[in-house]
N, C-alpha and C positions, 0 to 999 in steps of 0.2 A: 567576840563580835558584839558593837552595841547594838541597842535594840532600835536606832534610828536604822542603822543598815540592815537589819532585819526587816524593819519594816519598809525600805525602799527596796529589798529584792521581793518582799511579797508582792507590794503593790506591782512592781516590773512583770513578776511571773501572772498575776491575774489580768495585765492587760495584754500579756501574747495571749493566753488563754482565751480572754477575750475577742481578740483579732480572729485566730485560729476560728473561733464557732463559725463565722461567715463567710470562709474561705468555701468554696467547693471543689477545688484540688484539694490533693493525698497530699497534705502536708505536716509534718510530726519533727519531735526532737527528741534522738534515739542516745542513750546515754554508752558510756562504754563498756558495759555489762550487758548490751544488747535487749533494753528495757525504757517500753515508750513513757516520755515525762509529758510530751505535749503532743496532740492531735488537732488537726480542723474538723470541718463537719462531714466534708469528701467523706472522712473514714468512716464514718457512719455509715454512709449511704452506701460505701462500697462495700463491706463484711456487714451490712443490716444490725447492726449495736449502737448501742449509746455510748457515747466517750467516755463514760465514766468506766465501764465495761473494758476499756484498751488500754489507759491508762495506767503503767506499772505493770502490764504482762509484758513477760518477753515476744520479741519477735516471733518466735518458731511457735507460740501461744494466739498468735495472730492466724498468722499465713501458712504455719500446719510446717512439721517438721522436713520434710521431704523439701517445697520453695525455700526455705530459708536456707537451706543445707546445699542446694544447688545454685541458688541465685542472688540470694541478701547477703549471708555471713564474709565470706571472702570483699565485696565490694564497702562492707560497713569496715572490716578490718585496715583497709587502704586507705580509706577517708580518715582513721583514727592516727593512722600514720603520717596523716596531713594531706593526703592526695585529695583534692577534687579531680570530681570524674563521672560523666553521664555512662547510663547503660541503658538497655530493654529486655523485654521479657514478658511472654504471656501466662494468663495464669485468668484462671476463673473467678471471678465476683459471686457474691452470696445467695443469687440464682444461681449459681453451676452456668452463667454464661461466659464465655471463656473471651478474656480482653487483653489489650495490649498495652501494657504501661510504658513508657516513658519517664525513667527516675532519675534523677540529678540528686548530688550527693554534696554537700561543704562540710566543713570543719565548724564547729560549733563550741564555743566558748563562752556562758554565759550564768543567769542563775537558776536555769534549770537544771541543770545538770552538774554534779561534785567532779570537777577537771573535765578533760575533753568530753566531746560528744559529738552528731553526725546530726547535719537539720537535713532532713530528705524532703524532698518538693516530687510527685508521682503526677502526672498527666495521665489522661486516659486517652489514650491517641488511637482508639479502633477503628473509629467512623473514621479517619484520616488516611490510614494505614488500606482499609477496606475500599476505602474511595480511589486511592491510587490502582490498588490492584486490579478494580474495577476497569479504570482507564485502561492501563495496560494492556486488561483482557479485550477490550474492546479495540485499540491501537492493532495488536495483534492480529486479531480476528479482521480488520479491517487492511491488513498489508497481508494479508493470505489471500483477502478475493482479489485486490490490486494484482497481486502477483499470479494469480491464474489468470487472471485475461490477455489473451493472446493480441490486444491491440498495447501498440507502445501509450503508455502515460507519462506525463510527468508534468512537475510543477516550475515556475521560475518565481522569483520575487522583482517587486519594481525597477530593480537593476537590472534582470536580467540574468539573477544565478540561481542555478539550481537548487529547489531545495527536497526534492521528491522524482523517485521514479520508480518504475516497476522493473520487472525480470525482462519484459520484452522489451525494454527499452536500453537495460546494460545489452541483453543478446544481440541488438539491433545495431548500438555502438560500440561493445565491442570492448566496451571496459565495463569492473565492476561499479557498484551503487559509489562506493571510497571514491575512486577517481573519477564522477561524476558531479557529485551532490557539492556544490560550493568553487563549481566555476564554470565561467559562462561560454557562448558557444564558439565565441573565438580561440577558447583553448582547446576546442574541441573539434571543430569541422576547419575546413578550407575560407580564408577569411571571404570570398566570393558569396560561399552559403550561408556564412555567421552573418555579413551583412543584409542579406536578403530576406533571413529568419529573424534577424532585429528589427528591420523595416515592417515587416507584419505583425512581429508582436506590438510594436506601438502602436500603429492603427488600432490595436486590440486594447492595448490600457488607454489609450484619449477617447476612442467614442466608447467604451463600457456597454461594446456589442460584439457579439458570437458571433464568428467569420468561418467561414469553410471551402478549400478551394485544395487544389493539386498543387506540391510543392516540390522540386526538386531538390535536392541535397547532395553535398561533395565534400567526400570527408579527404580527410588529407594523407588518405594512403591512395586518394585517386578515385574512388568508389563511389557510382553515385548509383542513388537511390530514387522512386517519385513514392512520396506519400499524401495519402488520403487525409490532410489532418483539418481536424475542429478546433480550435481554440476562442476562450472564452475569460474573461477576465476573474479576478481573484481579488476583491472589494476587504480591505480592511478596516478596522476601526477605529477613526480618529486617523485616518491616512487619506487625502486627495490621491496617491497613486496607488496603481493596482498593479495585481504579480499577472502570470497567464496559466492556465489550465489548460493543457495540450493531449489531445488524444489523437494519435494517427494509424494511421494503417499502412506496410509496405504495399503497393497496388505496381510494383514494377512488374513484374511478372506477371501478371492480371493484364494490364494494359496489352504486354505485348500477343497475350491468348487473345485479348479480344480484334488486334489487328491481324492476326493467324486465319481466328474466325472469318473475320471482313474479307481477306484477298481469298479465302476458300470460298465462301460466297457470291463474290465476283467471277472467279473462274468458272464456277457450277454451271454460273446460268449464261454465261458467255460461249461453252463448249457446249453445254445441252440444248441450246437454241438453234446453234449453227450444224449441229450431228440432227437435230430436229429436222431440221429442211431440207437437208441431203435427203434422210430417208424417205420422206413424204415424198419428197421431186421423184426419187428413184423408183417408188412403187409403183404401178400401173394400175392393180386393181383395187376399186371401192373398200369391199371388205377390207383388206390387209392394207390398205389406208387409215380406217377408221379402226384398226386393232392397235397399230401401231400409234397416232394419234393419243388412245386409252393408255395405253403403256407410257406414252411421255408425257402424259395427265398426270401423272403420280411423280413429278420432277420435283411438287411442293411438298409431300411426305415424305420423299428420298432427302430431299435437302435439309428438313426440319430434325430428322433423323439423325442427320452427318452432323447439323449443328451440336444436336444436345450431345452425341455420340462424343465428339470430339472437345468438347466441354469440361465429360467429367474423365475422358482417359487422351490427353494431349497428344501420347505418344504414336496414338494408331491412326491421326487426322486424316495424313498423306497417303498411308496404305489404301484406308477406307473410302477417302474420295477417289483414288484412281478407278479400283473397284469398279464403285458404281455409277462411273462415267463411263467407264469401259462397257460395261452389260450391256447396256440398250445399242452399242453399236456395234456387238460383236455377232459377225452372223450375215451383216444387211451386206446387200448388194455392195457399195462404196466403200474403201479402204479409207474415204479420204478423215472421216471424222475419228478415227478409233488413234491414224496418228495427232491431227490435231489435238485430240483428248491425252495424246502422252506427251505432247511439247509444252501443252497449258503448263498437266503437272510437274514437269521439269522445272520451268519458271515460277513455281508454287515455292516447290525446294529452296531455289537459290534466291529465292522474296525469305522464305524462314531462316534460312542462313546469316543474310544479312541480318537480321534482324537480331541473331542470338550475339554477331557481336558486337 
């Protein structure tokens, strides 16, 4: 070899070397004897040494025999046999703080190295890797509370498709999250209620105001529902349209307790009025006027009673009002209020009857 090409591979080799110093990736030129020819400055700072200190030890001299032996040696052999090819692998820095590299491997053919050799490029992707997992934990943790609240949620985008929902909202409809998330309500309900729930969502994306009202719904097995829902726009960035944010409530079955309640209500004071002034009429004397009187003074506690009574246990409404319609007139002179009091609750029944279907 002359000594002009000698001196163009020196000058060659001292300007990667040169490059290399102001690199801060792990970047080096690993010969095929498994022995670094070239480093940047990254490696310094990662094993805390000076480059002059790494240069021409082998690998497993580096990174300690055990990493090299489980995670370098076999992946430097494959690139020697031409393969490029990325991998990862964590492994502790020269604190003992343990990091996540990202190493990319080529073929290297040049004057550093006598025949083949491997140029390895090493990122430190932790804070990346940490950042993700972060997210996820937090993604996670944020579709666990979703999913325990027993009110239906979910989300649409400016189209109109789904792009979120919760457990109460597949339970509600009847399909999984899969056959939900990425179509819209007309593949889903009766086109009656798709049209009528797209009609409200866009009042909700043009004015970019929270709307709340009772809704009806008719799915297409027939089934209809009234829900409680709020919905509220869903503003993106660098987008004039907006998705909708839906939270509802089933209230069918609510509504019809509270019309249960109403016509028990109605009856109470309609039969307790009219059995009221039988008995009054029928009594002749003072005293056992004004007892009797006392006794249907308390029609406002019996009733408040029946309400809440009947409120939290549904099943016993019709027992419990007969009951205490029946008492105050069981006894008195007149027959005539105790049947009135049993035709009310007859007509009570077949008002809840109808009602159930």
């Amino acid at each position: 070899m002359s000594s002009d090409v000698k001196l163009t591979q020196n000058q060659s080799c001292e300007m990667d070397a040169s490059i290399l110093s102001y690199i801060d990736d792990l970047v080096s030129v690993v010969d095929k004897n498994y022995r670094y020819r070239a480093v940047s400055k990254g490696y310094e700072t990662f094993f805390g040494c000076e480059h002059s200190q790494i240069i021409g030890k082998h690998i497993s001299e580096v990174h300690g025999e055990a990493v090299f032996e489980a995670h370098i040696k076999a992946e430097i052999d494959r690139t020697l046999r031409g393969e490029e090819h990325t991998f990862r692998f964590w492994r502790p820095d020269s604190r003992g703080e343990l990091r996540f590299l990202d190493v990319k491997h080529t073929c290297y053919r040049g004057p550093l190295t006598e025949g083949p050799g491997v140029a390895v490029v090493v990122r430190d992707v932790t804070e990346i890797v940490r950042a993700k997992e972060a997210t996820e934990q937090k993604q996670e943790l944020l579709n666990t509370i979703i999913n325990a609240i027993p009110d239906l949620i979910f989300a649409k985008d400016h189209h109109g498709v789904y792009q979120v929902c919760n457990k109460s909202f597949e339970e509600f409809l009847g399909f999984s999250a899969e056959n939900i998330i990425g179509k819209t309500d007309y593949e889903l309900m009766s086109a009656e209620s798709a049209a009528y729930i797209n009609r409200r969502d866009k009042e909700v994306r043009q004015s970019h105001e929270a709307q709340r009202y009772d809704e009806w719904v008719k799915y297409q097995d027939g089934r209809r529902r009234l829900l409680d829902m709020y919905k509220l726009p869903l503003l993106e960035k660098d987008r004039p349209e907006a998705g909708v944010l839906g939270i509802g409530r089933n209230v069918t079955y609510e509504r019809k307790a509270e019309q249960n309640l109403l016509m028990a209500s109605l009856v109470f004071d309609t039969t307790l009025t009219r059995a009221s002034f039988s008995i009054t009429k029928a009594v002749s004397f003072p005293v056992m006027r004004r007892l009797l009187s006392a006794l249907i003074s308390l029609k406002v506690i019996i009733k408040s009673w029946i309400l809440m009574t009947c409120s939290i246990v549904p099943l016993w409404q019709d027992w419990i009002l007969m009951l205490c319609l029946a008492i105050p007139a069981a006894g008195m002179v007149k027959f005539v209020p105790v049947v009135k009091t049993i035709a009310y609750w007859r007509q009570l029944i077949l008002f809840r009857g109808s009602l159930s279907n």
